[in-house]
C-alpha positions as a printed NumPy array, in Angstrom:
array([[  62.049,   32.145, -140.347],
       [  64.578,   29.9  , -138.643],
       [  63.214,   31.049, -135.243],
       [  59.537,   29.816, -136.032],
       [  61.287,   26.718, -137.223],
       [  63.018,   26.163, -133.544],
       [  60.058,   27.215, -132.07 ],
       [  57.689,   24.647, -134.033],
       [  60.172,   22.057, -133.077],
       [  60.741,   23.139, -129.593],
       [  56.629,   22.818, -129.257],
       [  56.753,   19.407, -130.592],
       [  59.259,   18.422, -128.708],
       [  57.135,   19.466, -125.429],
       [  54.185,   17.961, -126.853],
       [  56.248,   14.308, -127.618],
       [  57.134,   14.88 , -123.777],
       [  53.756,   14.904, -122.753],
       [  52.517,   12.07 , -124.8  ],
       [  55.461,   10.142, -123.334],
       [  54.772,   11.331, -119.781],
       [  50.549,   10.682, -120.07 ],
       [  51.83 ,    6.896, -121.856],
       [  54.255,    6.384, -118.815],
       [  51.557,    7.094, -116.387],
       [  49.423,    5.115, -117.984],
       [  51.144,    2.281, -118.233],
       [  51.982,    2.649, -114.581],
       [  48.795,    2.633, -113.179],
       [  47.793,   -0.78 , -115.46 ],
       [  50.455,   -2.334, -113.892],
       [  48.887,   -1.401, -110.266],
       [  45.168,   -1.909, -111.552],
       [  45.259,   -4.829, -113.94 ],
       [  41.521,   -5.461, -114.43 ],
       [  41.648,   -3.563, -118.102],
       [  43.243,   -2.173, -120.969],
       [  43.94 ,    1.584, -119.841],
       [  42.27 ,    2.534, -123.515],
       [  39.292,    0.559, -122.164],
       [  37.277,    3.386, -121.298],
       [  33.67 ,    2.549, -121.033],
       [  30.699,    4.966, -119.175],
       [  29.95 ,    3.208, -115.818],
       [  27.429,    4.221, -113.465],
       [  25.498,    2.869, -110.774],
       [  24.799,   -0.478, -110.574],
       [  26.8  ,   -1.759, -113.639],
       [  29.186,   -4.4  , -112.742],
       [  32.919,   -6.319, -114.122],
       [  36.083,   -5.505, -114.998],
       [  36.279,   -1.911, -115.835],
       [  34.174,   -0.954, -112.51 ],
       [  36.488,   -2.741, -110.766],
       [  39.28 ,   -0.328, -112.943],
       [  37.602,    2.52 , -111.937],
       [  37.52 ,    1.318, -108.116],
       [  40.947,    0.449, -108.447],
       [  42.291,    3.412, -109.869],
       [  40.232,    5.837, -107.214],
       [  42.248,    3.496, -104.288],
       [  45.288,    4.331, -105.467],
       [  44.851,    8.026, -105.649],
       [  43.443,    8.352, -102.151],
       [  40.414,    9.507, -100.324],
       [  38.574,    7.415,  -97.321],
       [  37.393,    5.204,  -97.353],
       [  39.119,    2.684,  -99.79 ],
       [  36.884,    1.016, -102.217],
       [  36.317,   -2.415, -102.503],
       [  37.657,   -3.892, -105.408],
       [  34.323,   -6.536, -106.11 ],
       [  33.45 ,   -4.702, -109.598],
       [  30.112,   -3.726, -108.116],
       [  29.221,   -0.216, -109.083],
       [  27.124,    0.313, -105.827],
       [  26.272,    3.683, -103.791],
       [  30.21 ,    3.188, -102.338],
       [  31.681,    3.581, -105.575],
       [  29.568,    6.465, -106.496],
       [  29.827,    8.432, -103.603],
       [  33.55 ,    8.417, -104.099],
       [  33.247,    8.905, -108.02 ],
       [  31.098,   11.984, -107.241],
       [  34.002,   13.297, -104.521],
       [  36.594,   12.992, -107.201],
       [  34.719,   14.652, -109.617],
       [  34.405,   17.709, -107.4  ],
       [  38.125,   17.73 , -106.58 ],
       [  38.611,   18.006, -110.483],
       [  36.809,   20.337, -111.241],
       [  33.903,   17.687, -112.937],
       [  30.313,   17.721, -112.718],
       [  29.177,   15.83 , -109.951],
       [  26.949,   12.834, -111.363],
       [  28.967,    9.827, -110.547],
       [  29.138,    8.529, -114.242],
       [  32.24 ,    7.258, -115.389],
       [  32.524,    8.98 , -118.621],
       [  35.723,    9.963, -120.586],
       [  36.418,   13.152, -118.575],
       [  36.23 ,   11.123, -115.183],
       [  38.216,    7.968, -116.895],
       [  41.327,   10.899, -117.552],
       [  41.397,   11.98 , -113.99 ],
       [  41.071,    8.766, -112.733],
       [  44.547,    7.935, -114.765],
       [  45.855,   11.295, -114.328],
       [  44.802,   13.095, -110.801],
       [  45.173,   16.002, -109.15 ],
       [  47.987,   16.141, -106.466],
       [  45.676,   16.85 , -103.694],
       [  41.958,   17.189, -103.119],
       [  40.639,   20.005, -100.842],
       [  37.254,   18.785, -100.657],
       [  36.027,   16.932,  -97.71 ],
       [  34.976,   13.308,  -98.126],
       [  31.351,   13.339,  -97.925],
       [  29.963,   11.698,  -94.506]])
């Protein structure tokens, strides 16, 4: 009984971890890429415009890949050709929409991408 009590605590201890880890990171990355709220999680795709696409471009900058993006807020066919690369590095479906599952690896990438940038 007292064991599944440590153990219970021990796994909410981890989990608080996390939370505080993914908040951290979070937080981080607003600081670099100011343009919105990193809750502000709307589905972009091509040729929608403003703040968040400039989030998005923003955020796929700082994690890497050539080339860099231009930070206009102008979801054109360079922002989706890079959207579509990072979706294949994690493991996404490659359709270039924004949506929730791209928006969490945008915030929270992979270390390293083995897929070659498309020419």
């Amino acid at each position: 009984m007292i064991r599944r009590k440590y153990s219970a605590l021990g796994a909410a201890l981890l989990t608080a971890g996390a939370l505080a880890t993914t908040t951290h990171e979070a937080a981080a990355a607003e600081k670099t890429c100011p343009y919105t709220s990193s809750i502000d999680r709307p589905a972009l795709t091509y040729v929608n415009t403003g703040p968040s696409v400039k989030q998005a471009q923003c955020l796929s900058n700082v994690w890497g890949g050539v080339p860099k993006l231009a930070v206009d807020g102008v979801f054109g066919t360079a922002t989706s050709k890079k959207i579509i690369w990072i979706q294949g590095c994690h493991g996404l479906g490659r359709t270039g929409v924004v949506d929730q599952d791209t928006w969490r690896v945008l915030y929270h990438p992979a270390l390293d991408c083995y897929d070659p940038y498309p020419k």
